[in-house]
Steps between C-alpha positions, in 0.01 A plus 500: 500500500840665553653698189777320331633828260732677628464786225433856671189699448695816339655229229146346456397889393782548276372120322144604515544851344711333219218244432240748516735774309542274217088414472357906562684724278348832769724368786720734610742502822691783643723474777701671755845351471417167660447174290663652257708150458217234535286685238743532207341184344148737482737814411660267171138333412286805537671795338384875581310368783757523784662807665754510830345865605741514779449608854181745408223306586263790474586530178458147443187499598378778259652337208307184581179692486640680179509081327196416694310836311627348171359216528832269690489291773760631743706282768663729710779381711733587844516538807196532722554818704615641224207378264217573693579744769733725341270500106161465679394823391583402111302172591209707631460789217677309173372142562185519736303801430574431131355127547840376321590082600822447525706234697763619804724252623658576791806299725620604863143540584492531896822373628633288261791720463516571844901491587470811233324687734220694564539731147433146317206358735092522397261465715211638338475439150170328501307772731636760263389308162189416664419823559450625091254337265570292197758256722556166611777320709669172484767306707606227343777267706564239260604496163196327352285768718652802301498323137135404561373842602698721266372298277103546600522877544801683325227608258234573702445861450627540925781657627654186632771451797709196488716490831758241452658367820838356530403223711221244398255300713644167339133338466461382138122625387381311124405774248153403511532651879666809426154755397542903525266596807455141660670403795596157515420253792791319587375329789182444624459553918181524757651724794707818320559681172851594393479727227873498363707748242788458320792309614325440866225239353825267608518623801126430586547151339815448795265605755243209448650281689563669831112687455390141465687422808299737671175342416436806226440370134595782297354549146785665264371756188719634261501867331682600226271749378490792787274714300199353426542300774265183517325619840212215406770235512613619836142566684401174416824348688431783758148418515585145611826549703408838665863557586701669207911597458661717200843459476593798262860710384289827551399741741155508612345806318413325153601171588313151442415488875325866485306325173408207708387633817310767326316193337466291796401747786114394498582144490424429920722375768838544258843503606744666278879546490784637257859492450648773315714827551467748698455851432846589632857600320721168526860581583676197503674348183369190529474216291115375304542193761593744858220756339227194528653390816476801672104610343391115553468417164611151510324168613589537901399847469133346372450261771612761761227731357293225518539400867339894526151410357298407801593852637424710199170708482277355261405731201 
């Protein structure tokens, strides 16, 4: 079913938090001067529990940890690169090694802001979460998706990563659907397995008709939880299919496409694929839409990769 709201993720946060704000006394956000606007309703409902920090995410970060040692649930808020990359050693010692949950929310993630440049581009925010203890890793690209999972884990006791993409798939899920760690099947096939992210679960849903075309039958699954990510969802597609594609905003090391192959390599006679980005510095100012152009992240760019399967090497 396509998605009739036309709300954006980042608003749905700012709606959700408010909700949730007004029900759990211990949540807390901090911010680096973004959403400053969109979260005054929490700011005027919640008093004492929300603080613009500025552009010090580092700081941020170890102020979070501070609330979360006190017994708060921080939401911690900004910019991706400057979130994760530039505070991930606050995230390791303060949050991590100290088994502190907390809830990051990130936006720009990859190359959402990508006519900003390079300086405001992430590519590798899940391999570097991933890679402490005490985390998990959601990517939630509808509204319902995000108010659904905050919901189920805010509390959980994790260090939590919400990436919030500007652009949604545009597939309307049911709450019922919408489970932390499950992937969701969104169409059932015999001959390949898509396994989409984010905003590109629309793009595998345009490419149906041209795969069918083809004589290929492609089954389509869902994940909005990277980290755990429901690998006994996928090898049972995988298992019947024996063809698999990840379509991913992430480089290789730590992406969903590592996690799957690594899960599927003693299943015999598979063929396996990925779209993603490279490990290379991208120059150009492009636009999100001339960024999945050029990396084939877009529904011609999955039947041309495809078209490649009969001359792949099987795993």
């Amino acid at each position: 079913m396509i998605q009739t709201t036309t709300k954006k993720i980042r608003q749905q946060f700012a709606d959700t938090l408010l909700a949730v704000g007004q029900e759990d006394s211990r949540l807390a956000v901090l911010i680096g001067d973004i959403s400053h606007f969109i979260l005054q309703p929490f700011a005027k409902a919640c008093p004492g529990r929300f603080y613009n920090i500025g552009i010090c995410e580092p700081t941020i970060m170890s102020m979070g940890a501070g609330l979360a040692k006190a017994g708060m649930i921080p939401v911690l808020h900004t910019i991706a690169p400057f979130l994760i990359e530039r505070s991930f050693e606050q995230i390791k010692l303060d949050f991590c090694y100290q088994g502190l949950g907390g809830n990051l929310i990130t936006v720009g993630g990859a190359f959402d802001y990508a006519n900003l440049g390079c300086t405001h581009h992430c590519y590798d925010d899940w391999a570097l979460i991933k890679s402490i203890p005490n985390t998990q890793i959601v990517y939630p690209a509808s509204t319902i998706e995000f108010d659904e999972l905050f919901r189920q884990i805010y509390k959980s006791g994790s260090l939590n990563l919400f990436r919030l993409p500007e652009h949604q798939h545009g597939v309307e899920f049911s709450r019922e659907q919408v489970r932390f760690g499950q992937a969701i099947l969104v169409k059932e096939g015999a001959d390949l397995t898509i396994v989409a992210t984010g905003p590109h679960l629309k793009d595998a849903g345009e490419a149906v008709e041209e795969l069918q075309s083809l004589g290929i039958d492609p089954e389509i699954i869902y994940v909005h939880t990277i980290s755990p990510l429901d690998i006994a969802s996928i090898r049972t597609s995988v298992l019947k299919t024996k063809k698999v594609l990840v379509i991913e905003e992430h480089l290789w090391t730590g992406s969903v496409g590592e996690d799957v192959l690594r899960n599927i390599y003693d299943v015999g006679g598979v063929q396996f694929s990925w779209l993603g980005i490279p490990r290379e510095f991208i120059r150009a100012y492009r636009s999100y839409a001339m960024h999945c152009e050029a990396l084939g992240l877009t529904a011609k760019g999955i039947v041309k990769k495809v078209e490649t399967f009969e001359a792949l090497k099987t795993v």
